[in-house]
OpenMM code with the backbone's topology and positions (N, CA, C; nanometers):
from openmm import Vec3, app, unit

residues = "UNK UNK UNK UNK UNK UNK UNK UNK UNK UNK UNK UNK UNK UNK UNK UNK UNK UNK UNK UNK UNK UNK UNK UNK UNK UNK UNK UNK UNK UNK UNK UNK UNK UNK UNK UNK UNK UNK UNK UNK UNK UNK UNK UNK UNK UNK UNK UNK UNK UNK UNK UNK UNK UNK UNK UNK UNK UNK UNK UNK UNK UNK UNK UNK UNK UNK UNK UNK UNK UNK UNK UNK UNK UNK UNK UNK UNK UNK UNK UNK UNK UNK UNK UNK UNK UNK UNK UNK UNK UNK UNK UNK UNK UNK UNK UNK UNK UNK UNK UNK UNK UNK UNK UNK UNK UNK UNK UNK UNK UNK UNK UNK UNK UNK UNK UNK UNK UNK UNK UNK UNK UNK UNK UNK UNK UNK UNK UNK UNK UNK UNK UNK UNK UNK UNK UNK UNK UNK UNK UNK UNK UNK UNK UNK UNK UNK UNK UNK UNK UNK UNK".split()
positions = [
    Vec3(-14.0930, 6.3733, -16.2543),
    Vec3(-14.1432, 6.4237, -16.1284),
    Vec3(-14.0590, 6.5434, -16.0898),
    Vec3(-14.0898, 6.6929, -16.0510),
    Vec3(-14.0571, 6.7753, -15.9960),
    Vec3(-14.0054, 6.7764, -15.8683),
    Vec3(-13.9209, 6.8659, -15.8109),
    Vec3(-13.8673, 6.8625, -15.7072),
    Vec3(-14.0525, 6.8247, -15.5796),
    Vec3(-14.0038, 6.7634, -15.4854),
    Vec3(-14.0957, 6.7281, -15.3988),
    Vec3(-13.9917, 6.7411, -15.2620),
    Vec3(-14.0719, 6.8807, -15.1844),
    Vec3(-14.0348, 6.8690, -14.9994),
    Vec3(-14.0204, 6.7234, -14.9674),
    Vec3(-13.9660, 6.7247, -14.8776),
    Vec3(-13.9491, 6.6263, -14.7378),
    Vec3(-14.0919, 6.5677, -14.7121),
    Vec3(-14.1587, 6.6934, -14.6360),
    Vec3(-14.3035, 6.6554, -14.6347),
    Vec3(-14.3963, 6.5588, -14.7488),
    Vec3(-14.3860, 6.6620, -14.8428),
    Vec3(-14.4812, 6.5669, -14.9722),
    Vec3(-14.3711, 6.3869, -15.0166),
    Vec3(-14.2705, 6.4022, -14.9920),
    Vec3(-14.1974, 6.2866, -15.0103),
    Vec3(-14.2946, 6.1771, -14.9152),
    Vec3(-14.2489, 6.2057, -14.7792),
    Vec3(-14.3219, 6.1515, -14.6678),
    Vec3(-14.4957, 6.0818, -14.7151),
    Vec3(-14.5399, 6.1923, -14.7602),
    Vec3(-14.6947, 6.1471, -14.7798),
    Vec3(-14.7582, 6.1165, -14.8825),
    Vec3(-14.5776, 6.0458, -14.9833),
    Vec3(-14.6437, 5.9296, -15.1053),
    Vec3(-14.6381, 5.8343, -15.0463),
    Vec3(-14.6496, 5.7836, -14.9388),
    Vec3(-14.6811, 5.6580, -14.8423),
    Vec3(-14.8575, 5.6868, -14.7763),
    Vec3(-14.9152, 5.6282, -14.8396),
    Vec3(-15.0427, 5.6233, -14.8286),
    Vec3(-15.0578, 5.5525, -14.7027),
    Vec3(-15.0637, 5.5937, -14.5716),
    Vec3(-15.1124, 5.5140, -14.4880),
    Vec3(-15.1861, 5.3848, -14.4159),
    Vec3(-15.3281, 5.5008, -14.4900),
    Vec3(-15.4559, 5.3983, -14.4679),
    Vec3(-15.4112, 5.2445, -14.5909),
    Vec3(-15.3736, 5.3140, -14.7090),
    Vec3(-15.3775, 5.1985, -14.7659),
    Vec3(-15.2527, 5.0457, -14.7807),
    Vec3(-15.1318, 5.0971, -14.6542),
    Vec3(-15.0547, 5.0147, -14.6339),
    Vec3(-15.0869, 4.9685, -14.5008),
    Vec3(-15.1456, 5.0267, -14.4249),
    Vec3(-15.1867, 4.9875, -14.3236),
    Vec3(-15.3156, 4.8332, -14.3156),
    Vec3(-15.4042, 4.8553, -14.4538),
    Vec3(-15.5211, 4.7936, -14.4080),
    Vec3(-15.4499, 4.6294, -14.5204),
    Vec3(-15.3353, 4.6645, -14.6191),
    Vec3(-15.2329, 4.5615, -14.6332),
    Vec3(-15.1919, 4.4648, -14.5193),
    Vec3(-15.0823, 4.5089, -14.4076),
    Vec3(-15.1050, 4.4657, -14.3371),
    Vec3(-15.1818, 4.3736, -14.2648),
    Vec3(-15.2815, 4.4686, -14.2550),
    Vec3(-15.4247, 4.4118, -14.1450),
    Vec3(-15.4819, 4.2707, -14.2842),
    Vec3(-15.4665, 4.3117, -14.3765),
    Vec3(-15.5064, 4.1814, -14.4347),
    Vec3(-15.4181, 4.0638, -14.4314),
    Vec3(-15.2878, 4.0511, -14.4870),
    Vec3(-15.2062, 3.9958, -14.4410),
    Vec3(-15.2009, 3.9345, -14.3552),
    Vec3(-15.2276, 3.9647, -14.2597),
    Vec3(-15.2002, 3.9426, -14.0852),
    Vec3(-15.3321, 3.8099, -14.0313),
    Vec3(-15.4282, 3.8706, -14.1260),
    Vec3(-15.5432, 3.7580, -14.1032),
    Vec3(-15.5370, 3.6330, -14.1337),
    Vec3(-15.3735, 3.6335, -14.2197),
    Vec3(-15.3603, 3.4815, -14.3019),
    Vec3(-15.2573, 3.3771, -14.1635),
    Vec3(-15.1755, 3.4352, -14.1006),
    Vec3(-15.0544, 3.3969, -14.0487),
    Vec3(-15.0462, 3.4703, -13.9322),
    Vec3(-14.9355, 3.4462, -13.8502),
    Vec3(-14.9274, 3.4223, -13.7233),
    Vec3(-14.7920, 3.5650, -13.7076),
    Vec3(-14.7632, 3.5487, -13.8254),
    Vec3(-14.6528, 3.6409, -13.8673),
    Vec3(-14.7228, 3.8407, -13.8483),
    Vec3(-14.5690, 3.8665, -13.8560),
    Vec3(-14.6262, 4.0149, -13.7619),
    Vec3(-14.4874, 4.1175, -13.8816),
    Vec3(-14.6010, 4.1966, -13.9363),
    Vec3(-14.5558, 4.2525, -14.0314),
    Vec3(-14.5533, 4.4565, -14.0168),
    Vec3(-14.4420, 4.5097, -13.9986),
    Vec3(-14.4990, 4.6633, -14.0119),
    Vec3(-14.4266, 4.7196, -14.1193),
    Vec3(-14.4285, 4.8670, -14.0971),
    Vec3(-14.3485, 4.9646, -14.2347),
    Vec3(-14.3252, 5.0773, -14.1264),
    Vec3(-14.1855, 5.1030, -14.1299),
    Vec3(-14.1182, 5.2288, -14.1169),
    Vec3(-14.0851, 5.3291, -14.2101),
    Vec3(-14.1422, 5.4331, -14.2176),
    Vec3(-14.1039, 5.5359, -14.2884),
    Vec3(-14.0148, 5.6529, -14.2177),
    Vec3(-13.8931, 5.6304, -14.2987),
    Vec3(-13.8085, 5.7643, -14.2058),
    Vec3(-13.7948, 5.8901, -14.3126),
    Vec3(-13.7656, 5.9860, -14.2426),
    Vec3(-13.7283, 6.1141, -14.2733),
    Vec3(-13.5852, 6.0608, -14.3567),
    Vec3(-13.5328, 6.1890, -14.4511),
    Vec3(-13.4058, 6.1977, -14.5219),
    Vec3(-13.2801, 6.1947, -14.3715),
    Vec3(-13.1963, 6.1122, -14.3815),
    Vec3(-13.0877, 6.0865, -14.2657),
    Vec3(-12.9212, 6.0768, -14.3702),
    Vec3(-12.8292, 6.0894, -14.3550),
    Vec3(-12.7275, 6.0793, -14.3822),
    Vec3(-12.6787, 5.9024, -14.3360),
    Vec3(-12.6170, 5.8033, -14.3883),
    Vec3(-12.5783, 5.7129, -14.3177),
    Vec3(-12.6200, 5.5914, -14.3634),
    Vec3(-12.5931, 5.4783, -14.3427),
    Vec3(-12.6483, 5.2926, -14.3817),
    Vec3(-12.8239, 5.3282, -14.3669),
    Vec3(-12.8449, 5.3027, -14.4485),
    Vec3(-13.0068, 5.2342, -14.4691),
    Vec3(-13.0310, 5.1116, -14.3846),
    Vec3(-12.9090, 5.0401, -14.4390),
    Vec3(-12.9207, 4.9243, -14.3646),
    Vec3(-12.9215, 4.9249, -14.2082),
    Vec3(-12.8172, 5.0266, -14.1923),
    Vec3(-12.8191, 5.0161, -14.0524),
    Vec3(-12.9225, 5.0697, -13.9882),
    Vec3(-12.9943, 5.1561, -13.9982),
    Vec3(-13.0483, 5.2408, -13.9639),
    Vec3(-13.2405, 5.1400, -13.9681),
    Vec3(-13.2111, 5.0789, -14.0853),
    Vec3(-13.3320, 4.9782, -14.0520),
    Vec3(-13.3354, 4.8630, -13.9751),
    Vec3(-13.1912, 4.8122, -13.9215),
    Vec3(-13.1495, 4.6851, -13.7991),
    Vec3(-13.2285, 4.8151, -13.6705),
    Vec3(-13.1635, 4.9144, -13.6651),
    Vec3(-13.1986, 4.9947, -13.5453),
    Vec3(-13.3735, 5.0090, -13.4954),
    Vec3(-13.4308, 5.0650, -13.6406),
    Vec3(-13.5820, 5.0405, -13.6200),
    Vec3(-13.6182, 4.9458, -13.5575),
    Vec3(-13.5918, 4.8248, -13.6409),
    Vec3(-13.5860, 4.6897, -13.5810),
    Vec3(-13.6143, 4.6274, -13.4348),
    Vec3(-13.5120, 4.6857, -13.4377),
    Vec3(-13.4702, 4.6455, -13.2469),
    Vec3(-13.5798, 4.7797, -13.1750),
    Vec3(-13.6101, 4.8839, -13.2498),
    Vec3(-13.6849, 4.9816, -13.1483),
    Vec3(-13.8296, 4.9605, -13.1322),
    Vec3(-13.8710, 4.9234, -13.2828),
    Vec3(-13.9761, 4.8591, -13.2636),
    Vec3(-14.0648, 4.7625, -13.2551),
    Vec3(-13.9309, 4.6788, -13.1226),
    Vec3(-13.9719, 4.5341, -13.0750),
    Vec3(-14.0406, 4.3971, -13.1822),
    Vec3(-13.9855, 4.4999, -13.2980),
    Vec3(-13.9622, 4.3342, -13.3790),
    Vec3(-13.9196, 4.1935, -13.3459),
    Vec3(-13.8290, 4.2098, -13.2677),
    Vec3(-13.7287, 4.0634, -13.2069),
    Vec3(-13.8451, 3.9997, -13.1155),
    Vec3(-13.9648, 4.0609, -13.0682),
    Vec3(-14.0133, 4.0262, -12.9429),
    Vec3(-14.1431, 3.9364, -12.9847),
    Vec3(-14.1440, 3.8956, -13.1038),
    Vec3(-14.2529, 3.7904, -13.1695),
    Vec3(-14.2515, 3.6506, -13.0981),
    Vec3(-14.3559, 3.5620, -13.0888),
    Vec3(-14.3071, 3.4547, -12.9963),
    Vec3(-14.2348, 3.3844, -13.0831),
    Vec3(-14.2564, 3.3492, -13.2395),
    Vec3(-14.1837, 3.2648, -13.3226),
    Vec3(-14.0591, 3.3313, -13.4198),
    Vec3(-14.0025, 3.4666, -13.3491),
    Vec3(-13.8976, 3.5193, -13.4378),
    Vec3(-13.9896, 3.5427, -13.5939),
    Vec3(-14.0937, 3.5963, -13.6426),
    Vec3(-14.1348, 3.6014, -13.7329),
    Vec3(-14.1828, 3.7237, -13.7660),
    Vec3(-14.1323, 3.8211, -13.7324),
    Vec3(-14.1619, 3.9956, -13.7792),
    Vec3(-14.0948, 3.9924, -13.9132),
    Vec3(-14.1688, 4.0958, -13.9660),
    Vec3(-14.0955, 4.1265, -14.0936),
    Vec3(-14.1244, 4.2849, -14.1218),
    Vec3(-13.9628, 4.3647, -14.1406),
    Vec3(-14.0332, 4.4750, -14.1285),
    Vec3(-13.9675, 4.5513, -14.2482),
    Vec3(-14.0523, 4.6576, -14.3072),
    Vec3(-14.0215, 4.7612, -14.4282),
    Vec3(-13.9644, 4.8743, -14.4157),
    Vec3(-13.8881, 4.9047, -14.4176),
    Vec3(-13.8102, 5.0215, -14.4217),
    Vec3(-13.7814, 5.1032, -14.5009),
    Vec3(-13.8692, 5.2313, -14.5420),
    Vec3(-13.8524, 5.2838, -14.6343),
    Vec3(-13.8009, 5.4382, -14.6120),
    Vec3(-13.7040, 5.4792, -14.6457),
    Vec3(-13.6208, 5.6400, -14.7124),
    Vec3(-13.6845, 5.6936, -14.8045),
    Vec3(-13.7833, 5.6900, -14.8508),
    Vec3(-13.8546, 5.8050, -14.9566),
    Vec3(-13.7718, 5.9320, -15.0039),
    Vec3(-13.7109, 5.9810, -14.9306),
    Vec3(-13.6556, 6.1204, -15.0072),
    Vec3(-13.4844, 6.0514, -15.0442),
    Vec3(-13.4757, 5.9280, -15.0067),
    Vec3(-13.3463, 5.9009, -15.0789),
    Vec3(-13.3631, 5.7487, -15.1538),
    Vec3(-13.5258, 5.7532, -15.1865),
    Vec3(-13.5696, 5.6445, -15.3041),
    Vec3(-13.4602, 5.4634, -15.2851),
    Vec3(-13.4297, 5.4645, -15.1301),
    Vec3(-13.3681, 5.3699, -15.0712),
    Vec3(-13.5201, 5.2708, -14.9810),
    Vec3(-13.4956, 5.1595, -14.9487),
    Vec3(-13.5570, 5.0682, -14.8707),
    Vec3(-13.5067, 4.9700, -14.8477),
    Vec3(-13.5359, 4.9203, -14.7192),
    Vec3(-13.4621, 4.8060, -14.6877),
    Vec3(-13.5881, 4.6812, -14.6330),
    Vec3(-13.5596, 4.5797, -14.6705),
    Vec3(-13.6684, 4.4675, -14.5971),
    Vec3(-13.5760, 4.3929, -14.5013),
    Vec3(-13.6350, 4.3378, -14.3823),
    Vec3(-13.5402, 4.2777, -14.2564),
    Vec3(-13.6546, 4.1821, -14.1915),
    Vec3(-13.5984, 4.0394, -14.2317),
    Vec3(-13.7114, 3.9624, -14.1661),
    Vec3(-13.6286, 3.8683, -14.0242),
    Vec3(-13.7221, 3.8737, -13.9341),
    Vec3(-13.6510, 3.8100, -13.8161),
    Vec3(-13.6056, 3.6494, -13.8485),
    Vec3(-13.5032, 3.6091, -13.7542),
    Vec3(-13.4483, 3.4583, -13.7983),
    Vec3(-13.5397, 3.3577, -13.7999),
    Vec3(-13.6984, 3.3607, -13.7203),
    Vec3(-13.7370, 3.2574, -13.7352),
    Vec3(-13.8062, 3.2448, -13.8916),
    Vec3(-13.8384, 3.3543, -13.9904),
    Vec3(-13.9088, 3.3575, -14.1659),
    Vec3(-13.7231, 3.3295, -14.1890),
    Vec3(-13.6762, 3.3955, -14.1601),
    Vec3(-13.5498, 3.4189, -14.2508),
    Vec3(-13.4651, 3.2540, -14.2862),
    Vec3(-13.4971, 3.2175, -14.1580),
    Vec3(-13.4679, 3.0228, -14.1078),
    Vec3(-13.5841, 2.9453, -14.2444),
    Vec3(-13.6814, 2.9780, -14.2547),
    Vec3(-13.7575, 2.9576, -14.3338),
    Vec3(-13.7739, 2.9400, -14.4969),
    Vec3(-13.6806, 3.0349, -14.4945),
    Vec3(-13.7324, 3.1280, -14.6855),
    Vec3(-13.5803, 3.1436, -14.7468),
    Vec3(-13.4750, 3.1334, -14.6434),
    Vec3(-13.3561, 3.1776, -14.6948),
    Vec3(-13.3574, 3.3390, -14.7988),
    Vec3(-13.1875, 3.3608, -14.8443),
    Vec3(-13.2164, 3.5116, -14.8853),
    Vec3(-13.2364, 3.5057, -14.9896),
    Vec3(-13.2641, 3.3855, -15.1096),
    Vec3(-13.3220, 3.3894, -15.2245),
    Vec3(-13.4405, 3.4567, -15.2149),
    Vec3(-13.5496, 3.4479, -15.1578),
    Vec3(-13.6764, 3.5179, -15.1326),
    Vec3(-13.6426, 3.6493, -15.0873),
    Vec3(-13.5876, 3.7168, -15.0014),
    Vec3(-13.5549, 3.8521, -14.9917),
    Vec3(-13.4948, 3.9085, -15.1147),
    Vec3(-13.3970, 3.8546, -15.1420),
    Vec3(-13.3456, 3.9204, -15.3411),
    Vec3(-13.4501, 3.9042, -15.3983),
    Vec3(-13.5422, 3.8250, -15.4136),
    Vec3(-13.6693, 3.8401, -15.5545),
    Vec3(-13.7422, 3.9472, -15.4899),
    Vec3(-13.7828, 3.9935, -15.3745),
    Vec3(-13.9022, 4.0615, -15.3149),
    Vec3(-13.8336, 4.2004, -15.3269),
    Vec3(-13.7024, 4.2509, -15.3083),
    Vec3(-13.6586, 4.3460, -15.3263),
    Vec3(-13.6658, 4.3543, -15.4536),
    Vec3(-13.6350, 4.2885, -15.5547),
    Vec3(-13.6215, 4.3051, -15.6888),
    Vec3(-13.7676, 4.3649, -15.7132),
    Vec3(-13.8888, 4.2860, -15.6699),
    Vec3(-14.0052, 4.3269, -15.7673),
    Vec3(-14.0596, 4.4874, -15.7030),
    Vec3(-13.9802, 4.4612, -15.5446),
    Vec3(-14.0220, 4.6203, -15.5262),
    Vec3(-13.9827, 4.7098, -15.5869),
    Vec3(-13.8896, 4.6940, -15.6001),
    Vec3(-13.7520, 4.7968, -15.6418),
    Vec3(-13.7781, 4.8523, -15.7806),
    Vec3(-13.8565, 4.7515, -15.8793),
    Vec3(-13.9372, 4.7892, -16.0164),
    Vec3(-14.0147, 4.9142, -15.9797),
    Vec3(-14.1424, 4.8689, -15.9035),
    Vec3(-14.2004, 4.9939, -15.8677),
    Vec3(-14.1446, 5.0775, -15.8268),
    Vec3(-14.0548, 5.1189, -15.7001),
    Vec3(-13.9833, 5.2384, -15.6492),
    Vec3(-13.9466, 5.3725, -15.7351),
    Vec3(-13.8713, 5.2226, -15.8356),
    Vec3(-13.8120, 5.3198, -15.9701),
    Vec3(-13.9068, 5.3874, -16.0349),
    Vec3(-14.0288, 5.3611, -16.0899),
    Vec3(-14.1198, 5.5038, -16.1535),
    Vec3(-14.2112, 5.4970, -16.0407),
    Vec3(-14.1849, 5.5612, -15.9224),
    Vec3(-14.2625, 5.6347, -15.8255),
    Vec3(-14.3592, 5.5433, -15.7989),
    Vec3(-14.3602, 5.4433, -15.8015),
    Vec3(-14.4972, 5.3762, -15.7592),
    Vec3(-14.4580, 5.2772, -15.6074),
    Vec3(-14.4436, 5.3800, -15.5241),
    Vec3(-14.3865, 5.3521, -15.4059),
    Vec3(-14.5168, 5.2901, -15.3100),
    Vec3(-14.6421, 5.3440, -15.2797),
    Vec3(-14.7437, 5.2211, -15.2305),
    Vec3(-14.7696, 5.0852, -15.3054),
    Vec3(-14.8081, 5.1008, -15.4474),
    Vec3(-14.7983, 4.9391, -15.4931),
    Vec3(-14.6368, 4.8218, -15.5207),
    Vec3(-14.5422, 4.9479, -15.4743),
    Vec3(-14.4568, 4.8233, -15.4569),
    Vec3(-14.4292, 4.7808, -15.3031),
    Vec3(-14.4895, 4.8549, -15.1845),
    Vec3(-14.4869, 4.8252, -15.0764),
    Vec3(-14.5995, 4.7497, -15.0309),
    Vec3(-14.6866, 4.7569, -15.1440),
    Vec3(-14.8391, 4.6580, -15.0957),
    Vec3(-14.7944, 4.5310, -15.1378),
    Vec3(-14.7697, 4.5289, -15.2916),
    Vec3(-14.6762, 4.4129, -15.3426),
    Vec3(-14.6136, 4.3627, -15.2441),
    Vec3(-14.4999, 4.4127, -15.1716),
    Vec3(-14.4082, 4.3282, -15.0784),
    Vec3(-14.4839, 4.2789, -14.9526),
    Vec3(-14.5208, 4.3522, -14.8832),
    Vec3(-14.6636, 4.3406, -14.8130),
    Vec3(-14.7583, 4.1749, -14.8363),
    Vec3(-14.8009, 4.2047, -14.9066),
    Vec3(-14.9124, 4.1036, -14.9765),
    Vec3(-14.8155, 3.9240, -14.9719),
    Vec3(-14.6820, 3.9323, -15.0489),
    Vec3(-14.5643, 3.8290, -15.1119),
    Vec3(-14.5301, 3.7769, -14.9458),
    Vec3(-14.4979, 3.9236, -14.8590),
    Vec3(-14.4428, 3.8224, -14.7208),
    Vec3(-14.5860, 3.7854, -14.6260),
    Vec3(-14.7029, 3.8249, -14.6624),
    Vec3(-14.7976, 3.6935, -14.6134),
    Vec3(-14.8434, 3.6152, -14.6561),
    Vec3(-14.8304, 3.5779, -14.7969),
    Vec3(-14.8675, 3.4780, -14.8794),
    Vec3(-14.7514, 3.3898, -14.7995),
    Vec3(-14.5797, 3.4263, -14.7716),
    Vec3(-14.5110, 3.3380, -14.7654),
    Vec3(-14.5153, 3.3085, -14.5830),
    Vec3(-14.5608, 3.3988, -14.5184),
    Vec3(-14.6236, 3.3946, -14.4094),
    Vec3(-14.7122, 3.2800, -14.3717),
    Vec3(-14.8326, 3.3283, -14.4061),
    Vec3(-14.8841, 3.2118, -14.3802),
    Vec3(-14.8455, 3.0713, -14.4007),
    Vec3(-14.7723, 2.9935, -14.5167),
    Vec3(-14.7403, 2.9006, -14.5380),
    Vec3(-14.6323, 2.8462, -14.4165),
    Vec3(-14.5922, 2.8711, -14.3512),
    Vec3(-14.4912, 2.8632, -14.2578),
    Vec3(-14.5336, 2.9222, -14.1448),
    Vec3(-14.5868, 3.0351, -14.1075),
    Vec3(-14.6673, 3.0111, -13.9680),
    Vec3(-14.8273, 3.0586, -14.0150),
    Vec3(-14.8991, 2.9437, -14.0083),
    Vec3(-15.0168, 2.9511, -14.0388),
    Vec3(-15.1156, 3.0364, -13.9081),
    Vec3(-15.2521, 3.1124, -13.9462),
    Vec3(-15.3075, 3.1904, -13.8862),
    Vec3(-15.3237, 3.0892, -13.7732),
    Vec3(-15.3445, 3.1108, -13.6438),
    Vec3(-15.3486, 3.0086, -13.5196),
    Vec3(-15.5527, 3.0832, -13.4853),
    Vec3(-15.6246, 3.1106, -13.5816),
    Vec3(-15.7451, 3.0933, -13.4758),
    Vec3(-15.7523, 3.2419, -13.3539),
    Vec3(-15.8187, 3.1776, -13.3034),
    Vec3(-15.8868, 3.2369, -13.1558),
    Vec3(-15.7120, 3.2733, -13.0857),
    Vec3(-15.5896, 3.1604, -13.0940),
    Vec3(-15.5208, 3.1783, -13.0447),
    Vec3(-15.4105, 3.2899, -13.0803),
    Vec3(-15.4514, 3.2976, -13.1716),
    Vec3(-15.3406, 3.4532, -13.2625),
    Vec3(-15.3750, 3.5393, -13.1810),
    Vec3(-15.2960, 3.6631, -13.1381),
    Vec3(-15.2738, 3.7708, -13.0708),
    Vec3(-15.1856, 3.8544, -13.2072),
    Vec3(-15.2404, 3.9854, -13.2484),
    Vec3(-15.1561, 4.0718, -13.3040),
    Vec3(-15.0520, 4.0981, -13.2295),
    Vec3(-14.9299, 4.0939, -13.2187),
    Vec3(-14.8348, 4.0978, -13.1503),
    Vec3(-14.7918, 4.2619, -13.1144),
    Vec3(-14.7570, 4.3303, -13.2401),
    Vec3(-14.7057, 4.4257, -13.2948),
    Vec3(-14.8430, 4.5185, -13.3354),
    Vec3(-14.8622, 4.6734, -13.3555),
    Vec3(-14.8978, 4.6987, -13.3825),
    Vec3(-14.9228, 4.7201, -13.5273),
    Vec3(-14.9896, 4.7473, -13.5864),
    Vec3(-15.0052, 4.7675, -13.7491),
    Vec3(-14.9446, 4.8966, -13.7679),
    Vec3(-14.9679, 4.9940, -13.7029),
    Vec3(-14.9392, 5.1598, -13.7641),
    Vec3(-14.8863, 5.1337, -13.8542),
    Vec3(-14.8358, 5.2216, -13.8917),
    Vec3(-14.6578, 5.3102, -13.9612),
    Vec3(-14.6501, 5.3874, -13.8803),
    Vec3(-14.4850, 5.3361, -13.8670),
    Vec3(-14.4026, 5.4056, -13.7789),
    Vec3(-14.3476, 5.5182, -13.8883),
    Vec3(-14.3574, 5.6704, -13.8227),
    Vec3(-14.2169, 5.7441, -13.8721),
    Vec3(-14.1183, 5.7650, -13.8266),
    Vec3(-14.0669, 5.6765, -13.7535),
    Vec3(-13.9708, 5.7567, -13.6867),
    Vec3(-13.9561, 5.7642, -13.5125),
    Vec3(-13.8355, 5.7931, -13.4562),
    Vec3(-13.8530, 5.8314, -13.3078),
    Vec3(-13.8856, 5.9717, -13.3323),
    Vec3(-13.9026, 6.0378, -13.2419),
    Vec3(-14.0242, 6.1775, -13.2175),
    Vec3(-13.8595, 6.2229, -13.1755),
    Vec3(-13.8191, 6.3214, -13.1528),
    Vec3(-13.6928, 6.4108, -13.1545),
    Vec3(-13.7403, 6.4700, -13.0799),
] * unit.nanometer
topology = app.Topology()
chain = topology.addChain("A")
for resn in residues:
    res = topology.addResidue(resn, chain)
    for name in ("N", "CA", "C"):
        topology.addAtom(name, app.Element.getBySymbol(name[0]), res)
């Protein structure tokens, strides 16, 4: 792969098609799933995806059950961060395998099917542990992708 802008980095994240991931996902479980995509930043990945986190009212699920994607594209970094009530659930054996199978894809550029992949794995494990509630489910969270705070 040739040098690729900021921009074109940014928009190997297919939107529509992580977005309607999600929205499928979401139909199984009670669980509330998004993807952050940030710009190139200097600094913890990690940290910087706890921060998303907290900005975009992840914590505010009624059962602690957000799970959110965090992806650096121009520094081929990502982070996954699931709230304590999945994390109480699944322990971090399941976060090490889910990073692992993403992390396959990342490596030869196949950055939407390893984020649909992860996507797809935390509502399969979603649902099993908070099952879809019906009429009574409320999307909590929005679906978008987030890029970012606006500067």
């Amino acid at each position: 792969m040739g040098f690729l802008s900021q921009g074109k980095l940014l928009d190997i994240i297919d939107d529509d098609r992580v977005k309607a991931a999600i929205a499928a996902a979401e139909k199984r479980t009670s669980g509330e799933i998004r993807v952050s995509v940030s710009r190139f930043f200097w600094g913890s990945v990690r940290c910087a995806a706890e921060k998303a986190f907290n900005r975009m009212g992840m914590r505010q699920t009624r059962d602690r059950n957000g799970i959110l994607f965090f992806v650096v594209p121009s520094r081929r970094r990502f982070v996954v961060v699931g709230d304590e009530g999945i994390h109480q659930k699944v322990g971090q054996d399941f976060w090490d395998k889910l990073v692992a199978a993403m992390a396959a894809d990342f490596k030869i550029g196949k950055f939407n099917e390893g984020l649909i992949r992860g996507i797809e794995e935390c509502g399969r494990l979603l649902a099993i542990h908070f099952p879809y509630q019906g009429a009574r489910d409320v999307n909590e969270l929005p679906d978008d992708i987030d890029h970012g705070e606006k500067k």
